[in-house]
N, C-alpha and C positions, 0 to 999 in steps of 0.2 A: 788532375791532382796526382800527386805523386804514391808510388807503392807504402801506402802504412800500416805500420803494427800496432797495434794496441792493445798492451796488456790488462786482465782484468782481475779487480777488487774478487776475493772469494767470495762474499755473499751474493752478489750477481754471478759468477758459474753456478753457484748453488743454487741460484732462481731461475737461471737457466737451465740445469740441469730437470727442474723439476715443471717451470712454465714454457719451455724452449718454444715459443710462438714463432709460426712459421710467416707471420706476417705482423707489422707494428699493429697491438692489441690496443684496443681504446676500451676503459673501462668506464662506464656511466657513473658518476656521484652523484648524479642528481642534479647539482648548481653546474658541475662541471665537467670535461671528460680529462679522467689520466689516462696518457698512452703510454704503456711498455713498449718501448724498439726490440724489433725482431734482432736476433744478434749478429744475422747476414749484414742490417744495417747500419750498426752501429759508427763506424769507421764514417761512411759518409754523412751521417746525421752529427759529425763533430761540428761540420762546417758551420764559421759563423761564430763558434765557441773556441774551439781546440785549432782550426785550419782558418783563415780567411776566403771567402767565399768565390773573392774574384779572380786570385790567385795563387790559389792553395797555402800560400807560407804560413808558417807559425803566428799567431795573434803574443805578441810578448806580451801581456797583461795577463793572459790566461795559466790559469794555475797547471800546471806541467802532472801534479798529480790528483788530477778531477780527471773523471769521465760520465758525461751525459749521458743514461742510460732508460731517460723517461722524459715526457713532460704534462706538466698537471695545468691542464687550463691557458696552455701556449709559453706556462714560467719551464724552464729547464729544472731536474734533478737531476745529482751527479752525487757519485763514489768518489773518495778518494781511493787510486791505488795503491796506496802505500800502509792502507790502513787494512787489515784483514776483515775487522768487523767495526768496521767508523761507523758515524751515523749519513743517512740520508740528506743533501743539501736540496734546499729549493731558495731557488733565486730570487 
């Protein structure tokens, strides 16, 4: 895959700043696990979403201002960046 940047929504550096998991966190709910991505990973946990998986390029369907930054029970949540304090998506 190609060198990418990735800018990030303020309430995730802000949950980073304060859960900076040094490895993707899986939390128990019970019925299911949400994993927080570590933020080393992020970039290549777009794949699939934000990159195509077999050859890195752009997915044009994929929203330019979303980043997946968890996933709850194998669905993606994602920030948009362009919103400082947007809400949480889940897919």
């Amino acid at each position: 895959m190609q060198e990418a940047v990735l800018p990030l929504p303020a309430p995730l550096i802000r949950a980073f700043a304060h859960l900076s998991p040094a490895d993707n966190l899986p939390v128990d709910l019970g019925t299911h696990t949400l994993t927080l991505w570590a933020p080393h990973e992020l970039i290549e946990l777009q794949v699939g979403y934000r990159w195509h998986g077999f050859n890195g390029k752009r997915m044009r369907e994929w929203d330019e201002r979303m980043v997946v930054f968890a996933e709850d029970g194998g669905d993606p949540l994602a920030l948009r960046l362009d919103e400082d304090d947007g809400p949480v998506l889940l897919s």
